[in-house]
LOVEX-170019 format. One line per field, with one value per residue (C-alpha): x, y, z. Coordinates in Angstrom, 1 decimal. Each point is the difference from the previous one (the first is absolute). Layout:
LOVEX-170019
xx	(X, ...)
yy	(Y, ...)
zz	(Z, ...)
end
This chain:
LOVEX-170019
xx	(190.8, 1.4, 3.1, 1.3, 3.1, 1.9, 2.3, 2.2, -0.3, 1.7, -1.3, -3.6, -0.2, 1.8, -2.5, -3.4, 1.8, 0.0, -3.6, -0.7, 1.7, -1.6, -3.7, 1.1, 1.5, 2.6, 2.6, 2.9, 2.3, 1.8, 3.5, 3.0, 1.8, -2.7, 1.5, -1.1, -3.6, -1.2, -1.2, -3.3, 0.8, 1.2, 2.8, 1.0, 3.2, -0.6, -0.2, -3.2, 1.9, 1.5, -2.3, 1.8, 0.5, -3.8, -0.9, -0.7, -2.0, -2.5, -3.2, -3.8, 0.1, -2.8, 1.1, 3.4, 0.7, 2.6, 1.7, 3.5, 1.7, 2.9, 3.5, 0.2, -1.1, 1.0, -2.7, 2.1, -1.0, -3.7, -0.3, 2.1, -1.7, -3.1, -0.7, 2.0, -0.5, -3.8, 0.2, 2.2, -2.3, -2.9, 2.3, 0.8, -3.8, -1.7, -0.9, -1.2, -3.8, 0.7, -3.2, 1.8, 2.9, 0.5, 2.6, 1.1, 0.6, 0.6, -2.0, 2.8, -2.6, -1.7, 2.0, -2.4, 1.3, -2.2, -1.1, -3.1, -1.9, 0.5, -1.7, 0.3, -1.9, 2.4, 2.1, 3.5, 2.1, 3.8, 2.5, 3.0, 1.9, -1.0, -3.9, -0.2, 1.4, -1.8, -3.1, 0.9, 0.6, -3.7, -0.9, 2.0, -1.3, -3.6, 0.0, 1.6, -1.7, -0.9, -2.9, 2.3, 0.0, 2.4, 0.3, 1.5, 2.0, 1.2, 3.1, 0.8, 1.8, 0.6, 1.7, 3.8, -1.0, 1.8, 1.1, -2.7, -0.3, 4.0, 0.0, -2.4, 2.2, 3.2, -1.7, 0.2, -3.7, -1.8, -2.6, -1.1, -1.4, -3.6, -2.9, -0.4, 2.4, -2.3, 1.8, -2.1, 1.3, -0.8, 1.8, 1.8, -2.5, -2.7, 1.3, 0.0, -3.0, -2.1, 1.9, -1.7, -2.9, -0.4, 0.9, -2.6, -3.2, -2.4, 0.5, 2.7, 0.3, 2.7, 1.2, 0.3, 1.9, 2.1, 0.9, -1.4, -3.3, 2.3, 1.7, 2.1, 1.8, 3.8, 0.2, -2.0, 1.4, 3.7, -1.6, -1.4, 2.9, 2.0, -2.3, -0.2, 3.9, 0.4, 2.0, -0.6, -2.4, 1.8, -0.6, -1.8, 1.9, -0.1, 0.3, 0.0, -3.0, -0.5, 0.4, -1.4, -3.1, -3.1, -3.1, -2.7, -0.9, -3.2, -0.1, -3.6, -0.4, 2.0, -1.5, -3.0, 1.1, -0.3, 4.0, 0.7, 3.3, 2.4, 1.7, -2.5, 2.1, 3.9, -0.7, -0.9, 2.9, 2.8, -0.9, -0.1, 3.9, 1.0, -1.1, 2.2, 3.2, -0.8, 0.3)
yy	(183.0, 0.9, -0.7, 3.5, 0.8, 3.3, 0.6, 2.7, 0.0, 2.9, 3.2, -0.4, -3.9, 0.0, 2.2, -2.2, -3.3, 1.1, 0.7, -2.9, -2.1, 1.6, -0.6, -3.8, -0.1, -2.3, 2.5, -0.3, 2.6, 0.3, 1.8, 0.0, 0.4, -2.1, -0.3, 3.4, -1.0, 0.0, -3.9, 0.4, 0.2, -3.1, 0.9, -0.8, 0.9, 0.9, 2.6, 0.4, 1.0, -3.2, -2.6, -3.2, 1.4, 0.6, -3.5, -1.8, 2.1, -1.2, -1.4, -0.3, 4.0, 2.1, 3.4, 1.6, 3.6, 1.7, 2.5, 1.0, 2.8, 0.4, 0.5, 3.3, 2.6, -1.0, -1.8, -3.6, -0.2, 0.9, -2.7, -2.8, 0.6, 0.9, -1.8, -2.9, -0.2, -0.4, -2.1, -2.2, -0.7, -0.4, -2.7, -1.8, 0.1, -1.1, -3.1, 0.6, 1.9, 3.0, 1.9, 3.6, 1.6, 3.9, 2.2, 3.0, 3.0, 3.2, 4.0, 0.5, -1.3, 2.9, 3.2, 2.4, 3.2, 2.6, -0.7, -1.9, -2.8, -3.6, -2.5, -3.9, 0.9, 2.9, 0.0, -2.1, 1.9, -0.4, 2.6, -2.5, -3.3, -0.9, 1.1, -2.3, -2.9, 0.2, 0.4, -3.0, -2.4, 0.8, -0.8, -3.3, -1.4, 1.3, -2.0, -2.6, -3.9, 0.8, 2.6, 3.3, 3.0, 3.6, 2.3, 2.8, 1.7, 3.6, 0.8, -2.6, 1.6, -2.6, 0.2, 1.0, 1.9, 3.5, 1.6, 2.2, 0.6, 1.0, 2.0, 2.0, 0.1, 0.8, 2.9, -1.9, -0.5, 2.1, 1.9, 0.5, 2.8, 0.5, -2.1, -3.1, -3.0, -2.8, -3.2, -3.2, -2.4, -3.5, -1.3, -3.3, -1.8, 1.6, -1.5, -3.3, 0.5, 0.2, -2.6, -2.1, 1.6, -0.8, -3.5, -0.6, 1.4, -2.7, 1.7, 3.1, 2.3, -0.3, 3.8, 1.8, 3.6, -0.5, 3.2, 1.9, 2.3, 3.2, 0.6, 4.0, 2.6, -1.2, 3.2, -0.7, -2.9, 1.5, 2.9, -2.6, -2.0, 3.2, 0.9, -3.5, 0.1, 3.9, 0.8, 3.0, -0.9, 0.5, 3.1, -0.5, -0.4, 0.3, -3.2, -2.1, -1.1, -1.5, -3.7, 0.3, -2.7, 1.8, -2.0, -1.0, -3.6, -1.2, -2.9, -0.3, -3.1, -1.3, 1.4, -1.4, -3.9, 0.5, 0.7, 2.2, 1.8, -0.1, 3.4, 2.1, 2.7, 0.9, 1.7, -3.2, -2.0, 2.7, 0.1, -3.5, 0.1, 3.1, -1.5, -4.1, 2.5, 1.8, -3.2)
zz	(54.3, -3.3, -1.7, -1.2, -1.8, -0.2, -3.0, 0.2, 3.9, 0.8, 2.2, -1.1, -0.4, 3.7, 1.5, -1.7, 0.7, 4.0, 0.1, -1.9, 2.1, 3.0, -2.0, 0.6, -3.6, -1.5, -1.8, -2.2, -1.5, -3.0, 0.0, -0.8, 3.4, 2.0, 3.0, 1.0, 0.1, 3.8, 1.3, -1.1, -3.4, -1.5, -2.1, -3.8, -1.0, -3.8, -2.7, -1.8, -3.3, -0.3, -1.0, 1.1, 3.4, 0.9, -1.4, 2.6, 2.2, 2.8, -1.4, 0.6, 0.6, 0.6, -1.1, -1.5, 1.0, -2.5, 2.2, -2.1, -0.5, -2.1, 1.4, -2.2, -2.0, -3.0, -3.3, -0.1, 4.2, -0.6, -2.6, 1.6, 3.2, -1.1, -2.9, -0.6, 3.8, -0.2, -3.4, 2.3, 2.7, -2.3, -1.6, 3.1, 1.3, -3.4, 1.7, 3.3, 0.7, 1.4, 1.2, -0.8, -0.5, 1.6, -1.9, 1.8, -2.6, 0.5, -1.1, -2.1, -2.7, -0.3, -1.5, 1.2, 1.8, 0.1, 3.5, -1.4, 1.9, -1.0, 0.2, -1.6, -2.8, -0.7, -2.9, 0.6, -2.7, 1.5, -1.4, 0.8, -0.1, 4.1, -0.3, -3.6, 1.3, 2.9, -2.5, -1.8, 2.7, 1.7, -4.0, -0.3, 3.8, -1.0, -3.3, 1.5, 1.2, 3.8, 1.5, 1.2, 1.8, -0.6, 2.8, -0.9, 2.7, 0.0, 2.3, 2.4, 3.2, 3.0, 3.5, -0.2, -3.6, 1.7, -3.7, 0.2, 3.3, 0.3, -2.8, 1.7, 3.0, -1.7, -2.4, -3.3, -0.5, -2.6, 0.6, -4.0, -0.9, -2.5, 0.2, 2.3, -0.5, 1.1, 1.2, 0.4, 3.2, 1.4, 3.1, -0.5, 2.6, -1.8, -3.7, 2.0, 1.6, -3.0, -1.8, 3.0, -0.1, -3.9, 0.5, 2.5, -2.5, -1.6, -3.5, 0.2, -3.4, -2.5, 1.3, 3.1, 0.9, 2.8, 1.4, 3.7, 0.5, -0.2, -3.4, 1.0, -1.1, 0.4, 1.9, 2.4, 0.9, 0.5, 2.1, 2.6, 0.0, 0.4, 3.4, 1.7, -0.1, 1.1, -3.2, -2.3, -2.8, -3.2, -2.3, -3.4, -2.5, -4.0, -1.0, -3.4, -0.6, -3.1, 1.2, 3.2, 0.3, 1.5, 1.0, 2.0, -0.1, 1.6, 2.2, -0.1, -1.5, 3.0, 2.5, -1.3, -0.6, 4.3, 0.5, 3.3, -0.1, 2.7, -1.1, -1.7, -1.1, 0.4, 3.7, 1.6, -2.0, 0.6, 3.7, 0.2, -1.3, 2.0, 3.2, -1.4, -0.8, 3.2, 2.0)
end
């Protein structure tokens, strides 16, 4: 059994802490509203960009799992959460013999967008504020005193995550017209899932892609939604595309390290949440 804990246990940190507690596991989570962890997660009220409230956190732990996300879009919540939250942890931790630490980032890194395929030797060039903090924080835990892993996910979509889904069913979605729009996904159990999976390898890499076998067209995806809930699929549409991201991002190296997906592409994911909203 390993003592594991989550900081920034929200969504994602929820979702590993459950099958890491399943795995026999003993997990606690950091956040700020604690109480909403589930039983199996033992909760720590605190914020992780405030030093003095993270300084006195469980000891003789096996691995730290840095699963934050800011509460907006803006540059001073990327940094405080990001940043100073990771410089905080690091702080609190100097003293204890952590075997690794697992960061979960995000594609945003790379600026690419000409549909090109990515993988973690690609070039990580990010155009704005989110993708270079992001950058900079994979840097600063890379650097830093204990062994560590990045797995960069690409759009996390989880059970109850309709948006999509009803603005295909109310005729907002955009069908863009040109050349392919390609969207990179991961299910939420599958970001956990190979979190777990990373944890469990004798010697796992400094850098993994997390994203499913299927990189598509945003089109396409809309179009299939559009049939499995007998609505009309909507029209093309000339769209700006100037900021649009478009690329394909490999998850090779992954699939390789021995990790078997639970939702391989957006079809068995998006079914998985009809048939919960269904019910």
């Amino acid at each position: 059994m390993a003592r594991i804990l989550i900081a920034g246990c929200g969504d994602v940190g929820t979702a590993l802490g459950l099958q890491l507690f399943q795995a026999g596991h003993q997990v606690f989570g950091v956040r700020r509203n604690a109480h909403l962890l589930p039983e199996a997660i033992t909760p720590i009220a605190a914020d992780i960009t405030n030093l003095e409230e993270i300084n006195n956190l469980p000891e003789d732990l096996d691995f730290l799992f840095f699963t934050a996300a800011p509460d907006s879009s803006t540059e001073e919540a990327y940094e405080s959460t990001y940043r100073a939250g990771l410089r905080n942890l690091l702080q609190s931790l100097k003293d204890q013999s952590i075997r690794r630490v697992f960061f979960t980032s995000s594609t945003s890194v790379y600026a690419q967008s000409d549909g090109e395929w990515l993988d973690e030797d690609s070039p990580a060039e990010p155009l704005d504020f989110r993708g270079r903090v992001i950058l900079s924080t994979e840097a600063l835990l890379l650097e830093g005193p204990y062994p560590s892993t990045v797995l960069r996910a690409g759009g996390i979509y989880r059970p109850g995550s309709l948006r999509l889904l009803e603005s295909v069913r109310s005729g907002k979605a955009v069908s863009i017209h040109g050349p392919p729009v390609y969207t990179n996904r991961i299910h939420l159990e599958d970001v956990a899932g190979a979190l777990a999976h990373l944890m469990n390898l004798e010697s796992p890499e400094t850098l993994y892609l997390g994203v499913d076998d299927y990189p598509c067209d945003l089109r396409e995806v809309v179009q299939w939604m559009a049939r499995k809930i007998g609505v009309t699929p909507p029209t093309e549409d000339n769209f700006e595309r100037r900021h649009l991201s478009s690329k394909r991002c490999s998850n090779a190296k992954l699939r390789a390290s021995g990790y078997d997906f639970r939702y391989p592409t957006y079809r068995e994911g998006y079914e998985a949440i009809l048939a919960d909203s269904r019910s």
